[in-house]
N, C-alpha and C positions, 0 to 999 in steps of 0.2 A: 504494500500500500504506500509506502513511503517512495519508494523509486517508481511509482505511479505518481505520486504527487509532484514529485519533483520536475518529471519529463514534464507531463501537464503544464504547469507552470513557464517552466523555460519556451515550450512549446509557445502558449497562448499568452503570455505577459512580455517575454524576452523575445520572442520571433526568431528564435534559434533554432538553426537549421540540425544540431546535434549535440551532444553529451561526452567529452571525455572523462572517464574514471577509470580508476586504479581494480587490477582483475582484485581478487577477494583471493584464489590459488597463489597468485607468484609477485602480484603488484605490479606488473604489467599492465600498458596502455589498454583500456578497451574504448570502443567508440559506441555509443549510439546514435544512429542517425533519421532524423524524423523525412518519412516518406513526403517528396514534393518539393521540398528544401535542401535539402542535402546533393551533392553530385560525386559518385566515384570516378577517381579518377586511374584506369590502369598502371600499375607499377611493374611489369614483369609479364611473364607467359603465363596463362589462363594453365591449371592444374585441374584436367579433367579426373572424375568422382566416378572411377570406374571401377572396375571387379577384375585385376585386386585391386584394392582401396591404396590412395599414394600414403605414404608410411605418417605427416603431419594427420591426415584423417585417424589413421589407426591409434594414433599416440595421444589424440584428444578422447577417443572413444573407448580405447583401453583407462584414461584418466576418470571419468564418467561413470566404465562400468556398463557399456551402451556396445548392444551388438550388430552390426552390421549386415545387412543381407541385400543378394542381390536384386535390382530394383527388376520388374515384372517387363518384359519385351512389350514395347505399345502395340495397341491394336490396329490390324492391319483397316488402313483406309475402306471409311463405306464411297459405294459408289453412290456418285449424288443422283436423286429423285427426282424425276420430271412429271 
């Protein structure tokens, strides 16, 4: 409720586009960024989230406790309806 009130706040009073804080694990930078306001900007090559999982994925989920599986193949295109 508190880090509810807080985004809130900055959000609707500060017009703040995001949140820097300290992680609660290691103290480390985390961001939050409010949707609409904020912009990413690329730093580096995109690390695709595939099966096997890239070893930073595994080493936050092994941290967590959170098990991994692979994601379901999409479903093959309907043909469109006239």
């Amino acid at each position: 409720m508190i880090t509810q009130t807080i985004a809130s706040d900055a959000h609707d009073r500060l017009d703040a586009a995001g949140i820097r804080f300290a992680s609660r694990l290691d103290g480390l930078p985390c961001y939050a960024l409010f949707e609409g306001r904020a912009r990413l900007d690329r730093d580096g090559e995109n690390v695709a989230l595939t099966d096997p999982a890239p070893e930073p994925l595994q080493n936050v989920s092994a941290a967590w406790q959170l098990r991994l599986e692979p994601a379901e193949a999409p479903a093959a295109a309907q043909p469109e309806r006239r």
